[in-house]
N, C-alpha and C positions, 0 to 999 in steps of 0.2 A: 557243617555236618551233613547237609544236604547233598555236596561233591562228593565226600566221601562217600556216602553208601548210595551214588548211582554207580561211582568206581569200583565198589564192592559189589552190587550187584551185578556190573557187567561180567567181574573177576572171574563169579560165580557162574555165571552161563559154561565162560570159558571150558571150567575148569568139569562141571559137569559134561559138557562133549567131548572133553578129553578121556575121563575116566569111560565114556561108551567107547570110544573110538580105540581103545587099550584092550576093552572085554572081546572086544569085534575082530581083534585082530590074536587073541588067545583061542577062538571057537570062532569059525566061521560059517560054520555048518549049523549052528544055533539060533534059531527065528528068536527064543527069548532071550531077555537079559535076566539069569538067574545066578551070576556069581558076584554079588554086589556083598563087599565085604562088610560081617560084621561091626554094630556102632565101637565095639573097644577098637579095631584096628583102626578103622578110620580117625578116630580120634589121638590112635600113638603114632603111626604108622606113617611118619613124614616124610620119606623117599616115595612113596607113591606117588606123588603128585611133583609134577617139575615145574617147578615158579617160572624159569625163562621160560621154557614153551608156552605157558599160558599168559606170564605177560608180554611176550615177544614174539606173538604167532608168525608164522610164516606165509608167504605169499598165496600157498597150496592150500592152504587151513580154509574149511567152509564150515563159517561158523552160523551160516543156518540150519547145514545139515546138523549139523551138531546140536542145533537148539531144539529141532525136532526130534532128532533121539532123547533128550533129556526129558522129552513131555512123558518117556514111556515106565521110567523111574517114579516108582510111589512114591507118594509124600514124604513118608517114613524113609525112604532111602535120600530121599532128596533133602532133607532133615538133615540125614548125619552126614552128608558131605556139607552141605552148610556150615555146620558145626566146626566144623574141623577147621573150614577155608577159615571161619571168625577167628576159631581160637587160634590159628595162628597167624594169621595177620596184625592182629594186637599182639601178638607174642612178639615177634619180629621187631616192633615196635615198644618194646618193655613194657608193656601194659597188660593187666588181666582182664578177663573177663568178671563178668556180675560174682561168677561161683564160685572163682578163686578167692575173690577178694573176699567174700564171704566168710570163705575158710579161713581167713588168715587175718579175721576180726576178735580181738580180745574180749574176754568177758568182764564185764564191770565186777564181778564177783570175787574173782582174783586179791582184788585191790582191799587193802584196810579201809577203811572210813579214819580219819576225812579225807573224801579224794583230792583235797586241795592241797593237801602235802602227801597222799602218796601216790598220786598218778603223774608221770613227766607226760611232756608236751608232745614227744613223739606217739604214747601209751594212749594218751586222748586221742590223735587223728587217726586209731587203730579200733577208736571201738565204733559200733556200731551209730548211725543217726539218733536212735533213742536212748542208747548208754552215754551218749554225748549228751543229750538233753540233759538227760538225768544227774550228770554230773556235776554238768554246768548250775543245774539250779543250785543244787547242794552250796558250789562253788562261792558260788554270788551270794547268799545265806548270808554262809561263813564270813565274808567278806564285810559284805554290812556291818554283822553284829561288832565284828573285830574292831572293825573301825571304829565307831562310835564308843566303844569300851578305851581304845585307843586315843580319842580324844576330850575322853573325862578323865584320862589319866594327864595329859597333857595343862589341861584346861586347871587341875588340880596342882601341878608342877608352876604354872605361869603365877597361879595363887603366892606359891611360895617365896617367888621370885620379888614380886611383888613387893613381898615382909621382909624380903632381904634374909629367910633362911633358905642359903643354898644348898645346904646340904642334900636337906628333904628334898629342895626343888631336881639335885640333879640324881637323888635316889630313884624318885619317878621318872625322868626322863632319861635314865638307864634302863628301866623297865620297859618302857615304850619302845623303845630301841631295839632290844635284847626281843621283841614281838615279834618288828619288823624281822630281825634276823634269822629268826624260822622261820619263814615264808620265802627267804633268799637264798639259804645255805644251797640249798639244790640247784646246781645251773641247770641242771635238765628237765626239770619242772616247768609246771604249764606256766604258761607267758602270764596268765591273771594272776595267779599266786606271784610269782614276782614280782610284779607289778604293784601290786596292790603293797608286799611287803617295802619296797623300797620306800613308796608316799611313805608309810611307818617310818620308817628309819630317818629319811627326809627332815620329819617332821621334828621327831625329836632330836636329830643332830642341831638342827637351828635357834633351837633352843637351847640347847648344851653349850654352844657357840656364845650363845648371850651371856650365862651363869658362868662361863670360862671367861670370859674378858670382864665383865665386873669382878669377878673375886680377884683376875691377872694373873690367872696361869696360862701363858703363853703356850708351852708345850701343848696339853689339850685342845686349844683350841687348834692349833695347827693337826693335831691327829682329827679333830672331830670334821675338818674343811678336807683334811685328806680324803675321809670315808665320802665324807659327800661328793669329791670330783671321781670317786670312783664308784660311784652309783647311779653317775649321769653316765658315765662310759658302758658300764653295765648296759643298760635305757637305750643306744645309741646301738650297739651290737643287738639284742634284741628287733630294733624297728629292723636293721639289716638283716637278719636273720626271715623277719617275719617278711620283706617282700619277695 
């Protein structure tokens, strides 16, 4: 970070002696520099300034001369060529500046409650630092509480299993299930709401798995081992996604 903004500060001498050395050669007969355009121009106005000449100066370029005309430029003028040179050098570079990005921050207000099912994972990295906080706490809550409900219902299924009534046992651990599966239905949803719905579903497919081979319904079991290799694949695209 350090390279770049002495490279950016050098740019910016450049580019300042250039823009006197333009005015200088428009009015000659002018001891001041008083046609210093407008901050809106300077800021739209990108044929003004030529990238090669300033990063590719020529032999004849005196760029001291140039650094001491740029002393004669107010702050306020030397500001909005600053400006200009930042905002488009990150431009160039497909990056925005602080203000853009700013502008182009979603408001957590938007969204339903619970943001754990309706904000995607693109809509989170859009909102601000503190709308992100804000979410996340929610997020994590929800997550807890779900859980823990999630594995007294489980914990209550393994009871049944136990008595050898499977019925009950796998009425509950459809339930469990059918949890996880609104937390997952959204591929584009945030990575924790996923996440967290998969464990669910996880949980009680493994058990579903156990009540299916003691009763000896093959079929089931085999649907219930399917959902599960395809929710480690799910998991696997995910961690890809996420580096």
């Amino acid at each position: 970070m350090k390279k770049i903004t002495g490279v950016l500060a050098s740019v910016i001498v450049l580019a300042l002696g250039f823009f006197l050395l333009f005015n200088d050669s428009a009015d000659k007969n002018s001891s001041d520099i008083e046609s210093v355009p407008s901050k809106a121009e300077v800021l739209t106005d990108r044929q003004e300034m030529n990238y090669k000449r300033i990063l590719e100066p020529t032999a004849s370029d005196d760029s001291s001369a140039r650094e001491d005309k740029s002393q004669q430029l107010s702050q306020e003028q030397q500001d909005m060529l600053m400006d200009k040179l930042i905002i488009d050098f990150w431009g160039e570079l497909g990056l925005s500046d602080d203000a853009s990005l700013e502008e182009k921050r979603l408001s957590l207000g938007i969204f339903d409650r619970p943001y754990m099912q309706t904000i995607t994972e693109s809509e989170y990295g859009q909102l601000s630092p503190e709308d992100q906080e804000k979410a996340m706490a929610e997020v994590v809550d929800i997550a807890k509480k779900t859980r823990s409900f999630v594995k007294d219902v489980i914990a209550e299924a393994q009871s049944y299993i136990t008595d050898k009534n499977y019925a009950r046992a796998e009425a509950c651990l459809l339930y469990a299930w059918e949890v996880g599966r609104e937390f997952t239905t959204n591929k584009e949803g945030m990575y924790i709401t996923r996440v967290v719905g998969i464990s669910f579903e996880k949980d009680a497919l493994n058990e579903l798995v156990k009540v299916y081979e003691q009763v000896g319904d093959n079929t089931k079991v085999q649907t219930a081992k399917g959902r599960l290799s395809d929710l480690e694949k799910e998991m696997d695209e995910m961690r890809n996604a996420a580096k």
